[in-house]
C-alpha positions as CSV (number, residue, x, y, z in Angstrom):
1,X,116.7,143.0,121.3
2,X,115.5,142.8,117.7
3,X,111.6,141.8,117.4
4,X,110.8,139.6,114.1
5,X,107.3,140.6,112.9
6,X,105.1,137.8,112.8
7,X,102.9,138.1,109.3
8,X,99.7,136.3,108.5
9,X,100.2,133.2,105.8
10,X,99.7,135.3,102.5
11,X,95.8,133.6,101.5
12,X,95.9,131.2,98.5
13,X,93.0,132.9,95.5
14,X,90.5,130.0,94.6
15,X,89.5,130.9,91.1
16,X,86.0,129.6,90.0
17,X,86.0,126.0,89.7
18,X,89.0,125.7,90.9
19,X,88.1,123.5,94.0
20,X,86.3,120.8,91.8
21,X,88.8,120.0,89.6
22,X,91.4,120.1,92.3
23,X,88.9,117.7,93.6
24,X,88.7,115.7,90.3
25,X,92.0,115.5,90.1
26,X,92.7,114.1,93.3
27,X,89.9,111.4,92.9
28,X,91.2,110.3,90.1
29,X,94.7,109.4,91.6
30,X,94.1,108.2,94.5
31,X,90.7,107.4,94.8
32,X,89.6,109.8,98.2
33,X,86.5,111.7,97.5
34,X,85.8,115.0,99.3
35,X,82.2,115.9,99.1
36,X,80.7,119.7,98.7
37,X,81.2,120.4,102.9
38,X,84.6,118.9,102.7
39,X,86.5,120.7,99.8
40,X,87.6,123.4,102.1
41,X,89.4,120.8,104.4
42,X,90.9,119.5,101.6
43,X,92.0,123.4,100.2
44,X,93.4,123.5,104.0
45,X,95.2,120.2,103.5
46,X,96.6,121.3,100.4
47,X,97.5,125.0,101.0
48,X,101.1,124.7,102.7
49,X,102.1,122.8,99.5
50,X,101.1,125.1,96.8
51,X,102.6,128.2,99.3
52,X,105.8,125.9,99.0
53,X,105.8,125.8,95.0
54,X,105.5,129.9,95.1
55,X,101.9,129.7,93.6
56,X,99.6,132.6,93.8
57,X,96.5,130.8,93.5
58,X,94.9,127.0,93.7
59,X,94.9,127.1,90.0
60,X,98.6,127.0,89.8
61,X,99.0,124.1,92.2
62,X,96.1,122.6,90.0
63,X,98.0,122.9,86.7
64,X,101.6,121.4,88.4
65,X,99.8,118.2,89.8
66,X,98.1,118.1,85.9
67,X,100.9,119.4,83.5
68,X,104.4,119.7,85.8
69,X,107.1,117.6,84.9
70,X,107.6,117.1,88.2
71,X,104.2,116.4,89.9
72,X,105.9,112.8,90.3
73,X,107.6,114.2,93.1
74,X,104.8,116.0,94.1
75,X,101.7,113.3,94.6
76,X,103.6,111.7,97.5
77,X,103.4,115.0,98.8
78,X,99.7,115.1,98.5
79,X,99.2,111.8,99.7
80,X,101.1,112.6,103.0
81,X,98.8,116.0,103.1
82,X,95.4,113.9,102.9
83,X,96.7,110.5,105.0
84,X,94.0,109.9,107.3
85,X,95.9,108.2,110.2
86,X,93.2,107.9,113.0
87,X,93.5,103.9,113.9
88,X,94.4,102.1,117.2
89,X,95.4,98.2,118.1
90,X,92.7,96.1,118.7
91,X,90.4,97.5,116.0
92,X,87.0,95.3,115.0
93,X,88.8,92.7,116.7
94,X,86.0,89.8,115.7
95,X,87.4,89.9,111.9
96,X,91.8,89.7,113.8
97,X,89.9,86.5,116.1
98,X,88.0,84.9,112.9
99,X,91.2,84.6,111.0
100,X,93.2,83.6,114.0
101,X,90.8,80.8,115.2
102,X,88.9,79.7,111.8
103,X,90.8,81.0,108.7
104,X,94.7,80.3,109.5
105,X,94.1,76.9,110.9
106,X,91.9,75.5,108.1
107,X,94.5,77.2,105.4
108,X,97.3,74.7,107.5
109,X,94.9,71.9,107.7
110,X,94.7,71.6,103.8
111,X,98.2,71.4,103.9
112,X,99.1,74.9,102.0
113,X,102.6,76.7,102.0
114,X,102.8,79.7,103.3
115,X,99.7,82.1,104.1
116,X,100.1,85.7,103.6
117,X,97.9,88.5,104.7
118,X,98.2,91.6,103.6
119,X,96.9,94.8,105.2
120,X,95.8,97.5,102.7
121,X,96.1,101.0,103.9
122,X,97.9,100.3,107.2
123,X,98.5,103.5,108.0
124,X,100.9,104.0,110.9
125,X,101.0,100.1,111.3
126,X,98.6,99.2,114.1
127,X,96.1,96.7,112.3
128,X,99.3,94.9,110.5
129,X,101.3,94.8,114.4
130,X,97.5,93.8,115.9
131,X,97.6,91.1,113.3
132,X,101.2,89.8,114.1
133,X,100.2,89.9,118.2
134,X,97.3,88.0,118.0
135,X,98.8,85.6,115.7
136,X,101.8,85.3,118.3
137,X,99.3,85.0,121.1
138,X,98.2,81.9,119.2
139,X,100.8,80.1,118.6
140,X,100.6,80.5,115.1
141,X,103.3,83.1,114.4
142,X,106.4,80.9,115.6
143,X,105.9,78.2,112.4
144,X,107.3,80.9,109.9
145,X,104.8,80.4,107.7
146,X,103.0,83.3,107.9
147,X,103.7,86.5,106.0
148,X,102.2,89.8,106.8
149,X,102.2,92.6,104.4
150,X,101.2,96.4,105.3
151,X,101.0,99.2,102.6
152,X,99.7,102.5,102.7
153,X,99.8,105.1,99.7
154,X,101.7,107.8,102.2
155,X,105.5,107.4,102.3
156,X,104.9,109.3,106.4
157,X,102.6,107.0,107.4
158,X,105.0,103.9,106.4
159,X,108.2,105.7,107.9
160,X,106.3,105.8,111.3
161,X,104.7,102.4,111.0
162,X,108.7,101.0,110.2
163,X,110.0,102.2,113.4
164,X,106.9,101.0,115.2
165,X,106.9,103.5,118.5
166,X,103.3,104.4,119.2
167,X,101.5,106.9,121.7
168,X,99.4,106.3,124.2
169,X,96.2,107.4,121.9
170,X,97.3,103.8,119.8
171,X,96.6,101.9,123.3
172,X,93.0,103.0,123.9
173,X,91.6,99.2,123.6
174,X,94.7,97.0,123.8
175,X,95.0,94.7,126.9
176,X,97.5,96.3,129.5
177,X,99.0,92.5,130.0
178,X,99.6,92.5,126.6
179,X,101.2,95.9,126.0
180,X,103.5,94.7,127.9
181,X,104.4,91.9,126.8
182,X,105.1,93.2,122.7
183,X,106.2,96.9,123.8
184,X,109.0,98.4,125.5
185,X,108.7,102.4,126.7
186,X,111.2,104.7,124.9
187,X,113.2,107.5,126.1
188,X,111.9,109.8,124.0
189,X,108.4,109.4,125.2
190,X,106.0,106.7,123.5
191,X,106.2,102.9,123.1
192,X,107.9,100.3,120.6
193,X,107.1,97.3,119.5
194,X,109.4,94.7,120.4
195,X,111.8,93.8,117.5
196,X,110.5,90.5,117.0
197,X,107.2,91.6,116.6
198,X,108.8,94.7,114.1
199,X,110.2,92.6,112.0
200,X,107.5,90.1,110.9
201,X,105.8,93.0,109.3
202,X,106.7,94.0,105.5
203,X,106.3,97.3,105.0
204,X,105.7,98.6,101.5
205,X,104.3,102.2,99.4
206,X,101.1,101.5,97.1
207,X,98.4,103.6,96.1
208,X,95.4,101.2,96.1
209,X,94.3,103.0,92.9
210,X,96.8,102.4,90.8
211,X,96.8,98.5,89.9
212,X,100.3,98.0,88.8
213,X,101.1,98.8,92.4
214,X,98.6,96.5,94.4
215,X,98.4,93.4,91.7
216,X,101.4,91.6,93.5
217,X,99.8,92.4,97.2
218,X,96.1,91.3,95.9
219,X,97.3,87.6,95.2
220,X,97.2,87.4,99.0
221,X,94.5,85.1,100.4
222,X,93.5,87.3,103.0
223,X,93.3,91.0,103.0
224,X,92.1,93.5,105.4
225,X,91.0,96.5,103.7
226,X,89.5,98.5,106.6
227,X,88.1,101.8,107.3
228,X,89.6,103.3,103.6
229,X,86.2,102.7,101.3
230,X,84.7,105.4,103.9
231,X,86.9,108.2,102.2
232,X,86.5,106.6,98.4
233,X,83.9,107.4,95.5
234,X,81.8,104.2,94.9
235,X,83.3,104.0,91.7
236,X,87.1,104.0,93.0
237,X,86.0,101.4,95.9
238,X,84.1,99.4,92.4
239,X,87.8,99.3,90.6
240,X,90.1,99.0,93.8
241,X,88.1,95.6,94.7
242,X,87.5,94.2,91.3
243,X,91.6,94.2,91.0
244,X,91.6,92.5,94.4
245,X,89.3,89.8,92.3
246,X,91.4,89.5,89.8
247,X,94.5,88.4,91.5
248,X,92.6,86.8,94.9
249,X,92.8,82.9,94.8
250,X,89.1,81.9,94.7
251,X,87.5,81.5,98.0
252,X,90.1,84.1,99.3
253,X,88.5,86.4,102.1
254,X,88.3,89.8,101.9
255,X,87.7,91.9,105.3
256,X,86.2,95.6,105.6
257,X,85.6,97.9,107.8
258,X,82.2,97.3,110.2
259,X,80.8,100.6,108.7
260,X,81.5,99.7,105.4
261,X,79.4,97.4,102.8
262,X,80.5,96.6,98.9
263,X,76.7,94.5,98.5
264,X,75.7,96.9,96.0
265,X,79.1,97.7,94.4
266,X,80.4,94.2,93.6
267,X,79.2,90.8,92.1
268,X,82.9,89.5,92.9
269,X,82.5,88.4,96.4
270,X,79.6,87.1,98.6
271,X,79.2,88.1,102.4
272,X,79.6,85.1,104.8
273,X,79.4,84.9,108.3
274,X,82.5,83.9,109.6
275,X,82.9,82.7,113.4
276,X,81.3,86.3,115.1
277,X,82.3,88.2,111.9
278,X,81.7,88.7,108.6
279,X,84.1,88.7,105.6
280,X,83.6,89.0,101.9
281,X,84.3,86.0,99.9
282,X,85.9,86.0,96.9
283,X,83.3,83.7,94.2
284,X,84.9,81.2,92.2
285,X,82.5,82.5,89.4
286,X,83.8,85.9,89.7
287,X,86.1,86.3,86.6
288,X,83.6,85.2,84.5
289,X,81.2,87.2,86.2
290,X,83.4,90.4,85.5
291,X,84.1,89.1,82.4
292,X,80.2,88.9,81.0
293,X,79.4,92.7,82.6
């Protein structure tokens, strides 16, 4: 019998500084902040990649993301490492039941074409899939003239949302009548959405950061951006939703997550009540407003 020697991972050095502009670096791109008691997660996070590139230290993996030729292959990489993909169906459902009940039938009422709603950093797809149930559940669905939109920055999160099989962690609040009625169980352990629920979702890559990526997506009326501002910089959540403005229709709503507030980041929208919820509102004033800071 031969025995293979397990070795310890060979430790990565962290040369002075190194962590902060590591952490710089990675603001800058895609707009997550880790504060002073969370670098080291983020070193953790980040560790099996540099070992992967052969580097000795934090400092090199630093200077490929920065310099490298090829960092372009390697920021999706760092954006699957830090992808925060905690979420469940049924999430803050009193924004999903405001734009079922209030939103989508006054948009129908005034006679507009298509609605779409786009959900920014979906993650593994349950706020987009929660969004296409309820809507279904309503009757509103069926017409076709609805398009939903999910994107997340992390190429693994989308590849999981697209096949839509979910554990049981994804159920913890979702109606048992109505799991299953949209989800089948699988073989292999887990449950999938049904396919015509997995196929009124359009699943698409964009960093939320970058505007070239998200000015086609921010045209949507309605967008949920929920439970992503948490892990941003103030200034990053100040750039990511004055692009939303820009491209927004006016009056186009803007949903959050409950623990998260842009009153003191943003002259662009106004906070309304909506039904039991509240949404920001985009201000018809709000180029101009832009425009004269």
């Amino acid at each position: 019998m031969v025995i293979k020697e397990v070795t310890a991972e060979r430790p990565l050095n962290v040369p002075e500084g190194t962590a902060t502009l590591l952490r710089d670096l990675i603001h800058e791109h895609t707009g997550t902040f880790f504060e002073d008691d969370r670098v080291d997660m983020m070193l953790d996070k980040l560790a099996p990649l540099a070992r992967e590139r052969k580097c000795q230290s934090f400092l090199d993996y630093y200077y490929i993301l920065k310099y490298d030729g090829l960092s372009g292959s390697e920021w999706p990489l760092v954006m699957d490492a830090l992808s925060v993909q905690e979420t469940y169906f049924w999430r803050e459902m009193d924004q999903i039941h405001t734009l079922v009940n209030i939103l989508v039938p006054a948009w129908f009422r005034r006679g507009e074409k298509t609605l779409r709603v786009w959900s920014a950093a979906c993650a593994s797809g349950e706020e987009p899939f929660t969004i296409a149930i309820a809507l279904q559940e309503a009757g509103l669905l069926q017409k076709g003239k609805i398009e939903i939109i999910a994107s997340d920055a992390s190429g693994a999160a989308l590849e999981k949302a697209r096949r839509g099989i979910f554990r049981e962690r994804s159920f913890r609040t979702l109606p048992d009548h109505l799991r299953a009625k949209y989800f089948q169980s699988v073989p292999q352990g887990g449950w999938c959405i049904k396919p015509e629920l997995l196929v009124r979702v359009r699943f698409q890559r964009a960093n939320l950061v970058v505007p070239s990526e998200i000015a086609a997506l921010a045209a949507a009326p309605i967008i949920f951006c929920r439970n992503v501002f948490i892990y941003f910089s103030p200034e990053a959540i100040r750039r990511t939703v004055h692009c939303f403005a820009e491209k927004m229709p006016a009056e186009g709503h803007l949903f959050v997550g409950a623990s998260e507030s842009l009153l003191r980041l943003t002259n662009d929208f106004s906070l309304e009540e909506i039904g039991r919820a509240f949404a920001y509102v985009k201000r018809p004033e709000a180029a101009q407003l832009r425009t004269a800071v």
